[in-house]
C-alpha positions as CSV (number, residue, x, y, z in Angstrom):
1,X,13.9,-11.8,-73.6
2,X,16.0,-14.7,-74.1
3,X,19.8,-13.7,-75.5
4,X,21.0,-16.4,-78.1
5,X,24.0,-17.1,-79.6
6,X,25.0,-17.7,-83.3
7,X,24.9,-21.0,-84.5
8,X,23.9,-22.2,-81.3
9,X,19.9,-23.3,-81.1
10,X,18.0,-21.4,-77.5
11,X,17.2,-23.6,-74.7
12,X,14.1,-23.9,-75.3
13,X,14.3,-25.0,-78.9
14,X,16.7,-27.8,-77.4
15,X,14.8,-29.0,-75.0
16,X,11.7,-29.2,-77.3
17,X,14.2,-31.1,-79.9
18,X,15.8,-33.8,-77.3
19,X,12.1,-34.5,-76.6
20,X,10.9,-35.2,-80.2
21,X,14.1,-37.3,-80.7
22,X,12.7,-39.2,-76.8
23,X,9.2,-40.1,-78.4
24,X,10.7,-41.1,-81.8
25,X,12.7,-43.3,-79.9
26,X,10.1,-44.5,-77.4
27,X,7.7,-45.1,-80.6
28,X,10.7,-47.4,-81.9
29,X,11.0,-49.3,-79.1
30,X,7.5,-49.5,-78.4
31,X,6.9,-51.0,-82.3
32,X,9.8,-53.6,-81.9
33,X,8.2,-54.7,-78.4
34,X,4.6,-55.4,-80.4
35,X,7.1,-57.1,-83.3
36,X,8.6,-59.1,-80.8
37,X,5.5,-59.9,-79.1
38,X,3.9,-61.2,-82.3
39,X,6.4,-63.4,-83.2
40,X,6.0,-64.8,-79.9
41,X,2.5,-65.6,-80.4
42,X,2.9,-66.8,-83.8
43,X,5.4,-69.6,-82.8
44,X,3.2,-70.6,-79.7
45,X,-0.2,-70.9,-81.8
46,X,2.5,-73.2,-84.3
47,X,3.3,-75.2,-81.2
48,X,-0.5,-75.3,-79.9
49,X,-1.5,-76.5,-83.6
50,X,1.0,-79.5,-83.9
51,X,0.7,-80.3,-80.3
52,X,-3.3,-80.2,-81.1
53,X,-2.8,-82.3,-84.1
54,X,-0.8,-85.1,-82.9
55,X,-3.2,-85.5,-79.6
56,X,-6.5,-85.4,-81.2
57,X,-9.2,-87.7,-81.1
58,X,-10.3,-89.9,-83.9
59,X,-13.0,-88.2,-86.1
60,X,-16.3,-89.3,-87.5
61,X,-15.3,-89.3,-90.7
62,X,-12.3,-91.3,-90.1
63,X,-14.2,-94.1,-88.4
64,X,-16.5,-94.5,-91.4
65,X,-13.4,-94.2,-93.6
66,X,-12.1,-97.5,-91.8
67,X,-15.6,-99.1,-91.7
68,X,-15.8,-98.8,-95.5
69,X,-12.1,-100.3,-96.3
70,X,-13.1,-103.0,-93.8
71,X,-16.7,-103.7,-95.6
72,X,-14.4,-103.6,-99.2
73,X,-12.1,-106.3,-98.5
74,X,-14.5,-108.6,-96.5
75,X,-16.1,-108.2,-99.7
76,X,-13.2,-109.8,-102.0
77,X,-12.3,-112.3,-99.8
78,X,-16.1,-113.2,-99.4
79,X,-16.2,-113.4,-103.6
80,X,-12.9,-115.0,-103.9
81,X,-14.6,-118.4,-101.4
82,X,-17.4,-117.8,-103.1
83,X,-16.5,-117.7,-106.6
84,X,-14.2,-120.8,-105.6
85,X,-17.1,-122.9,-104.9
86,X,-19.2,-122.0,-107.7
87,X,-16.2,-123.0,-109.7
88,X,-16.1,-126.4,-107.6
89,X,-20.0,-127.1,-108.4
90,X,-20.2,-126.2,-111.4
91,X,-17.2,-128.5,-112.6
92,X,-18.8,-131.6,-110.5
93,X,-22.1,-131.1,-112.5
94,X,-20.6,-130.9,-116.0
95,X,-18.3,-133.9,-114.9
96,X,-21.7,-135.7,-114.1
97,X,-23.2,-134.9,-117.1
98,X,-20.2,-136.1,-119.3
99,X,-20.5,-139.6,-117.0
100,X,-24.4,-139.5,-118.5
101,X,-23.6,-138.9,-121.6
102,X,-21.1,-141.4,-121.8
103,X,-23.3,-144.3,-120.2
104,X,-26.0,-143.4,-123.0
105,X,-23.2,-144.0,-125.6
106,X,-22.7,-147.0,-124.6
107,X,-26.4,-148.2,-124.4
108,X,-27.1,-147.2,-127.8
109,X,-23.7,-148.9,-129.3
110,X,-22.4,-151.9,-130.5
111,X,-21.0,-154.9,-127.3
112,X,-18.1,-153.7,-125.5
113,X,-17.7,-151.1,-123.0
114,X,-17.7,-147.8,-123.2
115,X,-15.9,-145.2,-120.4
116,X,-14.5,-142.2,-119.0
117,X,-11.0,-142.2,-117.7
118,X,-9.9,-139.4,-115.1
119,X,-6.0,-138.3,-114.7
120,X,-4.7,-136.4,-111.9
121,X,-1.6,-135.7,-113.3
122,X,-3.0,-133.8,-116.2
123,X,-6.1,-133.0,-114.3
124,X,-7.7,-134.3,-117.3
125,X,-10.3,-137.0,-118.5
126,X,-11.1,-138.3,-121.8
127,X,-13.6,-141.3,-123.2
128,X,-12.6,-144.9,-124.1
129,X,-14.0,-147.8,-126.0
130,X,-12.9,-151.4,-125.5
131,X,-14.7,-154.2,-127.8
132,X,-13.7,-156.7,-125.2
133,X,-14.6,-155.9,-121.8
134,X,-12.2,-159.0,-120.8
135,X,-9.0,-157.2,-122.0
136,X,-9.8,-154.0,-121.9
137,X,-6.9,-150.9,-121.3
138,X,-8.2,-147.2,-121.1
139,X,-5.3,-146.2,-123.2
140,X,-6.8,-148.3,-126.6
141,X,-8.8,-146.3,-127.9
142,X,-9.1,-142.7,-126.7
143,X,-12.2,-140.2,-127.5
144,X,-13.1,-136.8,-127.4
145,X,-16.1,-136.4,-125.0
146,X,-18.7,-134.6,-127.4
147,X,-19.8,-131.0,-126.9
148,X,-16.7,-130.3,-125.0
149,X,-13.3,-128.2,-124.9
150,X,-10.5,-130.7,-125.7
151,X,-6.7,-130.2,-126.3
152,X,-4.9,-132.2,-129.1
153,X,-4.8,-135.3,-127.6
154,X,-8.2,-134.9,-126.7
155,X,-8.8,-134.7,-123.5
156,X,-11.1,-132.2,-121.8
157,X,-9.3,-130.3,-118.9
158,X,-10.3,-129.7,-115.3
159,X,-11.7,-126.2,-115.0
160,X,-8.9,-123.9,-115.7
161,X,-6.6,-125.2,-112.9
162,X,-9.3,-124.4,-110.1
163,X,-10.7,-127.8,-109.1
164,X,-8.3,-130.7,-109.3
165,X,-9.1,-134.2,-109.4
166,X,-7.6,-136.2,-106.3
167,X,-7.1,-139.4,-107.9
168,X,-6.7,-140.9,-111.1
169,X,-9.8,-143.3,-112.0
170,X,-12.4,-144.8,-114.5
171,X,-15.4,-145.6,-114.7
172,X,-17.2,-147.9,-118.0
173,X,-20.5,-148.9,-119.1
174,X,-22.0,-152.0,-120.4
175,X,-25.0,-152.3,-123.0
176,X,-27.3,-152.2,-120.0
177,X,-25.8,-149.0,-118.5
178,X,-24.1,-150.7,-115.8
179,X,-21.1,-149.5,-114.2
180,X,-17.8,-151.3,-114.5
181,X,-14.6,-150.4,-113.5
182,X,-11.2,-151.3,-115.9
183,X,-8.2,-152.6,-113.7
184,X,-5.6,-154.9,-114.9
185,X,-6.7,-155.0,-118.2
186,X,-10.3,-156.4,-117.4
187,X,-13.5,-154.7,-116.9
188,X,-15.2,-155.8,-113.9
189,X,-18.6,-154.7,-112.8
190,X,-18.7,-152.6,-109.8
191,X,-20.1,-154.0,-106.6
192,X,-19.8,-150.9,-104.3
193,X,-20.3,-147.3,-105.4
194,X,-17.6,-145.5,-107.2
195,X,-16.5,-142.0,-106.5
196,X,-14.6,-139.4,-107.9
197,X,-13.4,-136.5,-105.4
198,X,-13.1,-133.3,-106.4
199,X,-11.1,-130.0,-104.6
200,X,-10.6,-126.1,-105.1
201,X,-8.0,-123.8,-104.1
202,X,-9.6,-122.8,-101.6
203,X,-9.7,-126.6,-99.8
204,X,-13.7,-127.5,-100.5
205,X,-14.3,-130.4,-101.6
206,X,-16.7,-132.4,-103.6
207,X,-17.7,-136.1,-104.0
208,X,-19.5,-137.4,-107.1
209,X,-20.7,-141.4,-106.6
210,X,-21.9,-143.2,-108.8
211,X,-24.2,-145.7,-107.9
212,X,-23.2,-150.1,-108.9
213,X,-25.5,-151.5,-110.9
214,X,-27.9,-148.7,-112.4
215,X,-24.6,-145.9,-112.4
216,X,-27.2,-143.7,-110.8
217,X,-25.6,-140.3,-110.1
218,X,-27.4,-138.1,-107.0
């Protein structure tokens, strides 16, 4: 039988203590390793993901992402040419049509001539009469041109400042409906075809002749 001491614990019960207060201590240890170990793989699976990130390919969805801002702005500048020229027509047909209407006026009015005067300055036109087509100035006796949009001195601008007119000319009719042109105070028929050019922003340009002798306009 084993002898013990007061206040001292057997051998036995110390050796079975130290060992409890060994595996508590291993099981420490043991759970800080795995702690340590996870961390570990947590910071390399960070490192994977950013290295993974930054050296990927590009996607399918990406590519069609591009393909689609590239289809959109081909798109606007397509409409902005286009829209330019349909501005750049349409102004050479009204012009045309105000040149008609203003030959018309004069074959249905009293002698004299009767014209259309075009400014590049103002990148405006306006409608003249002059009673004698020997002294005739553009500036005698300005007109509205009828049915359109005139300012207060009445002239009709140039499209809103997107076609300009590249120089400043005129063009008058006779009782007949033949062309003339007013220069130095005279109006003298035209012998060769007059033309008034036309440009956009965009740099197209237009040409509107009008033919000598009938004033024909293709």
């Amino acid at each position: 039988m084993q002898r013990t001491i007061p206040g001292i614990l057997p051998f036995s019960a110390r050796l079975q203590r130290i060992n409890s207060d060994s595996f508590e201590i291993e099981i420490a240890d043991a759970v800080n390793k795995i702690y340590r170990y996870d961390r570990q793989v947590s910071v390399m699976n960070k490192h994977r993901y950013r290295l993974w990130a930054t050296t990927r390919g590009i996607t399918m969805i990406e590519v069609i992402m591009v393909m689609l801002l590239l289809g959109t702005l081909s798109l606007v500048a397509v409409g902005r040419t286009t829209n330019s020229k349909v501005d750049l027509i349409t102004t050479a047909d009204m012009i045309g049509t105000h040149v008609r209407l203003v030959q018309s006026i004069a074959m249905n009015s009293s002698p004299g001539v009767w014209g259309i005067q075009f400014e590049s300055g103002p990148q405006s036109y306006y409608m003249f009469h002059c009673d004698d087509p020997e002294n005739c100035n553009t500036t005698d006796a300005i007109y509205a041109i009828p049915g359109s949009d005139v300012n207060g001195d009445n002239r009709t601008a140039v499209s809103g400042g997107t076609v300009r007119i590249d120089d400043s000319m005129n063009v008058a009719y006779d009782g007949f409906g033949k062309p003339h042109h007013v220069s130095g105070g005279q109006a003298s028929a035209a012998t060769a075809p007059i033309t008034l050019s036309l440009t956009d922003l965009s740099g197209n340009s237009h040409a509107i002749q009008i033919a000598p002798k009938t004033g024909f306009i293709p």
